[in-house]
N, C-alpha and C positions, 0 to 999 in steps of 0.2 A: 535857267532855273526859275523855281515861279514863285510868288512870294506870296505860299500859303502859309499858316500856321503851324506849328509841329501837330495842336489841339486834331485836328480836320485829315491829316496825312494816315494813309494808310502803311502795311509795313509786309514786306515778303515773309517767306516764309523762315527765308534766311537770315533777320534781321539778327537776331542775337549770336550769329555767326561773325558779321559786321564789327559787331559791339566787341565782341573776345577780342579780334584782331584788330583793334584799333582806328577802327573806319571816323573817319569825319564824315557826319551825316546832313545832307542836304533836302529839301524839298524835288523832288522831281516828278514828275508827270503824276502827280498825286499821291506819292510815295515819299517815303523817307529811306533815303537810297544814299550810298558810299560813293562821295566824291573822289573819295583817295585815304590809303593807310600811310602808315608811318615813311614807309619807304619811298612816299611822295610820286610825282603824276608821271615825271622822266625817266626814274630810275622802272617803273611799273610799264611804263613806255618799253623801254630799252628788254626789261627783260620778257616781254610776249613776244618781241619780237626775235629772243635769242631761246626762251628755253619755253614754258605754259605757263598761259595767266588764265585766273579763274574769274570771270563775269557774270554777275547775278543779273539775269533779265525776265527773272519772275516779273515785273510790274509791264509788261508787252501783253499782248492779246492772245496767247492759243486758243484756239477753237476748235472743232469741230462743225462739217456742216454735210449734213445727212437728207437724202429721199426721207420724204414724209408717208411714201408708202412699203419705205422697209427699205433694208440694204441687199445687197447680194444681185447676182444677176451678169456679171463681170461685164465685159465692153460696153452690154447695153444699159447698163446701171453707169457705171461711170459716165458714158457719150450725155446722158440725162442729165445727172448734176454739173458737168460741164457745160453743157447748154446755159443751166441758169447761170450758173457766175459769168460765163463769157459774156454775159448782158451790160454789168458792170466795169470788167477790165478788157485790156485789147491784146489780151497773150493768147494764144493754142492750148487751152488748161485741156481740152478733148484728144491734143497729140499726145499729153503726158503718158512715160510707162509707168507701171507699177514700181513703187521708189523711188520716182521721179519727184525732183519740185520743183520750182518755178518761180524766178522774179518778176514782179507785176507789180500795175498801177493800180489803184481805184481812181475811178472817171466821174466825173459831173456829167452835166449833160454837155455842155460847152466843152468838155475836150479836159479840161483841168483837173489836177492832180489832188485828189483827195487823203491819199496815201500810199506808202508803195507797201507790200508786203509776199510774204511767198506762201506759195499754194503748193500742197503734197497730194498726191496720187497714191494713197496705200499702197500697202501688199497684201494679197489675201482675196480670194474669191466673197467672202462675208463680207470682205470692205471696200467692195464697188462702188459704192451709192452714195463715198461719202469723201471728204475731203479734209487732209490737216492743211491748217490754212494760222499763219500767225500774221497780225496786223500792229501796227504801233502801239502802245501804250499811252501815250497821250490822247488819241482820239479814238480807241477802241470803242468806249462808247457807241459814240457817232456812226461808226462803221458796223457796229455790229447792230444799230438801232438801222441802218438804213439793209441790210443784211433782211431782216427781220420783215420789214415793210415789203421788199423788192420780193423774197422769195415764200410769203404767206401763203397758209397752202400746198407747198409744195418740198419745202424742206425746213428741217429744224438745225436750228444753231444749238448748239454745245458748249458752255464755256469753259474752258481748263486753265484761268488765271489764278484759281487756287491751289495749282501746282507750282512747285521749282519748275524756273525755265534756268538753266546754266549753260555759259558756252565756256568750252576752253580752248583758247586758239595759240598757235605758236607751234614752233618746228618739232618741239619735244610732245607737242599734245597726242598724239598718236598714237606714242610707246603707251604714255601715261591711259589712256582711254583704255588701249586693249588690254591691259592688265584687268580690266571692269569690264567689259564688253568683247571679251572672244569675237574675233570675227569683225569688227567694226574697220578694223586697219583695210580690208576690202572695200569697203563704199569710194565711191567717186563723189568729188564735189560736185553737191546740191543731190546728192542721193538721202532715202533714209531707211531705216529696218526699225523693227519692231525687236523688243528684248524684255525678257524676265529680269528684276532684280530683283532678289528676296523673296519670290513669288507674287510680288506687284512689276506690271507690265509698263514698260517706258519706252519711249522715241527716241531713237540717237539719230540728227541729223547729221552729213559733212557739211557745215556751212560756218557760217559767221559774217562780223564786217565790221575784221582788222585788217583784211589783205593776204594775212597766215594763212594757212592750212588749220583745219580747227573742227570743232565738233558744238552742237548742243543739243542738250538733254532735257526732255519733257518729264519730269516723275511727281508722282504724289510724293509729301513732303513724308511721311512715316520711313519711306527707302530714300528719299532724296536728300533728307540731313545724313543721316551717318556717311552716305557715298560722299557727299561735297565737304565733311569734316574729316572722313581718312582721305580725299583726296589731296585735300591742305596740307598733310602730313608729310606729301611726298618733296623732295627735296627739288626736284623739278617745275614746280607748282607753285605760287605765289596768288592773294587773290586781289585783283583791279578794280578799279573804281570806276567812274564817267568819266573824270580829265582824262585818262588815261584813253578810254573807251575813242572819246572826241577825238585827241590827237590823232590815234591809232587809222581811224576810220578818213580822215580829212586825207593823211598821208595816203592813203590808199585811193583816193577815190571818190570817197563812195559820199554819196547824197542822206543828209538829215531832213527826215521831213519837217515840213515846219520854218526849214530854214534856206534850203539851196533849191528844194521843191512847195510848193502851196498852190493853194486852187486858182489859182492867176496864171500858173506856168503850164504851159502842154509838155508831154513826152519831148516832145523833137526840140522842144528849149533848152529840155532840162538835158538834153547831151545822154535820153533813154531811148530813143525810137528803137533801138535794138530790143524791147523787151515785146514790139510788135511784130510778129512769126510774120511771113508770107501769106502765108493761108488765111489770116485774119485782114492784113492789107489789103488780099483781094476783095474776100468779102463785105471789107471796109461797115461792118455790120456792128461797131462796138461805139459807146457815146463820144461825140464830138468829133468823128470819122472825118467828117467833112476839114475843118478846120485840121485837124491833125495829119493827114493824107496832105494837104496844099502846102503846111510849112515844109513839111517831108520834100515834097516835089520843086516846092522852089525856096527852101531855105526860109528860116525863120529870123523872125525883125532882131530879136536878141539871143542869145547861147549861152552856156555856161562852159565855162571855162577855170584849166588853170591858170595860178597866178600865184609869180614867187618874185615878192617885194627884194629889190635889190640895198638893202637897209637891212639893218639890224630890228628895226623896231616893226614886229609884227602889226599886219589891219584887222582888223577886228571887222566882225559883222557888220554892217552900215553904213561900213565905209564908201564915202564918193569914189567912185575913179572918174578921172577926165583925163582928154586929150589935147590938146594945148589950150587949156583955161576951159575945156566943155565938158558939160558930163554927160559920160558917155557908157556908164554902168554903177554897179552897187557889187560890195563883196558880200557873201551870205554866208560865208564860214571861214572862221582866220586864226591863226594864232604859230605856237612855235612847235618844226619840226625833229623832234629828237632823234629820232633815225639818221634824218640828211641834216642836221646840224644847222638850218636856216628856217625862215618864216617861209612859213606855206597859206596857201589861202585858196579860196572860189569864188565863184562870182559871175554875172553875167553882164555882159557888155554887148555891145552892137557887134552886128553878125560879120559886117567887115572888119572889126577888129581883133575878128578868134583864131587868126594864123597865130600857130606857137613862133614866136619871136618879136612878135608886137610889142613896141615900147607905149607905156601906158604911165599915167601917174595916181598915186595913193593918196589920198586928202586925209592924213593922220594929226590931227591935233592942228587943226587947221595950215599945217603943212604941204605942199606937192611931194611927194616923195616918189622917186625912181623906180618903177617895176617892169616886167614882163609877161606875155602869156606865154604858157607853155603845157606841151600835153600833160594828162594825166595819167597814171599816176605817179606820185611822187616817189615812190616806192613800188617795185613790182611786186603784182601778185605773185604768193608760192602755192596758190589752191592746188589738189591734188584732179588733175582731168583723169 
């Protein structure tokens, strides 16, 4: 959390949605954003993962990113804009099909993780030339200032942060979505389509990162309050906060930027080199290639790993790990898992110490405490392939 003023804080679109239901409201990535309602972070845990939680991630970066000499053109229009972002990330955005999105890094030049985000490959002959592309919230900015510099000239950014972004994820989101979206219950995880609501045009993607099965929605807020205000209505639906969000996402897996990745860690650290295709390996033509390709080929100094303290008392981010009295990593996200009923955590440690079974200790309150590594996730994916 950051410790801006309420004075300086911006507010979604859905703020006064928050407020109805009872949100406790926080500073977050410049936002004044719902940490958790009434029914607290466990129970908002427990139920996204039994029936649909509603997440407001309006304060994230949509964008758009378009040919500066016009869209349309189909293969050879897309091959083009993919060209320039592939400059930046080290994914295949040029294999993408139409519908298709894609998990990716932004690169430094050193190989380092500037943010991870996902990139969509439209549908639509008219929307060859352009790209939905969502990047974190906290350093959107940044990203889209460097967006700007890198592709001047040649393509314009779009910003759609003045829209609901909403995800609902959990086993019931499905029912719940097609009741709104005819036809969405077809997409595959990490697909997305194009939809009329009210005669305003929205994005439903299959994605999220709870681990669930789950959807989110791009809409201007005129059609995007009433939909996210009768979707509260439905008895399967509840709406979640960040603690919930955090938990949700750590049980799973999945990497915060900022915290488990930053511009210090390469892909092959951060336990992502999967998000580097073949075809770009070969051509090893994206920044920091060198450096990134060697960890790849002969393993890297540190890893990220899981870690599930054998103690009651969760580690928290910061925390030392050492191996008998040395240290020998740092955790970078921790706390308690509601699903599986124990402290969950991550963290990166030395590369000989990342076999799941590793006995490790926890420096909790200037304590050694008893852990393990072990794979991830703590929780299996139910994404829908």
């Amino acid at each position: 959390m950051s410790d801006q003023t309420t004075e300086n804080l911006k507010r979604t679109p859905l703020y006064d949605v928050h407020v109805e239901h009872g949100a406790k409201l926080v500073p977050f990535a410049g936002y004044e954003m719902p940490v958790q309602y009434p029914m607290g972070v466990k129970d908002e845990h427990l139920w996204t993962r039994e029936k649909a939680g509603l997440f407001d991630v309006s304060h994230m970066g949509p964008c758009f990113l378009s040919l500066e000499d016009g869209i349309g053109g189909g293969d050879e229009a897309h091959a083009k804009i993919a060209a320039l972002v592939e400059t930046l990330v080290p994914s295949d955005i040029a294999g993408l099909k139409e519908g298709q999105a894609r998990l990716t890094v932004l690169l430094n030049e050193d190989g380092g993780i500037l943010d991870d985000l996902i990139i969509t490959r439209p549908i639509g002959e008219a929307a060859q030339g352009s790209l939905y592309i969502v990047v974190n919230g906290a350093v959107k900015d940044a990203d889209w200032a460097l967006f700007e510099r890198s592709f001047q000239g040649k393509a314009v950014l779009t910003r759609a942060d003045d829209r609901i972004l909403f995800a609902l994820q959990g086993p019931k989101a499905v029912d719940v979505m097609s009741d709104f979206f005819p036809g969405c219950e077809d997409l595959k995880f990490m697909h997305h389509m194009p939809f009329e609501l009210n005669g305003t045009s929205c994005i439903v993607s299959r994605c999220g990162y709870t681990g669930e099965d789950g959807f989110e929605v791009l809409v201007k807020p005129e059609a995007g309050l009433p939909l996210v205000k009768e979707m509260l209505t439905d008895e399967r639906v509840q709406p979640i906060g960040l603690g919930a969000r955090d938990s949700l996402r750590l049980e799973a897996g999945l990497c915060l930027y900022g915290h488990d990745m930053d511009p210090t860690r390469d892909p092959v650290e951060a336990d992502l080199a999967w998000v580097i295709q073949k075809v770009r390996r070969e051509r090893a033509d994206f920044p920091g290639a060198d450096r990134i390709l060697k960890a790849r080929a002969e393993g890297p100094a540190e890893k990220r790993v899981g870690i599930r303290p054998l103690e009651r008392a969760p580690a928290r981010e910061g925390t030392m790990i050492e191996v008998g009295g040395e240290p020998v990593g740092i955790v970078t996200s921790g706390g308690f898992g509601p699903s599986v009923d124990h402290p969950v955590a991550m963290g990166y440690v030395r590369s000989d110490l990342a076999e799941p079974g590793t006995k490790i200790d926890l420096m909790v309150r200037g304590k050694a405490r008893p852990a393990e590594v072990v794979s991830l996730p703590f929780v299996p994916h139910n994404y829908k392939r």
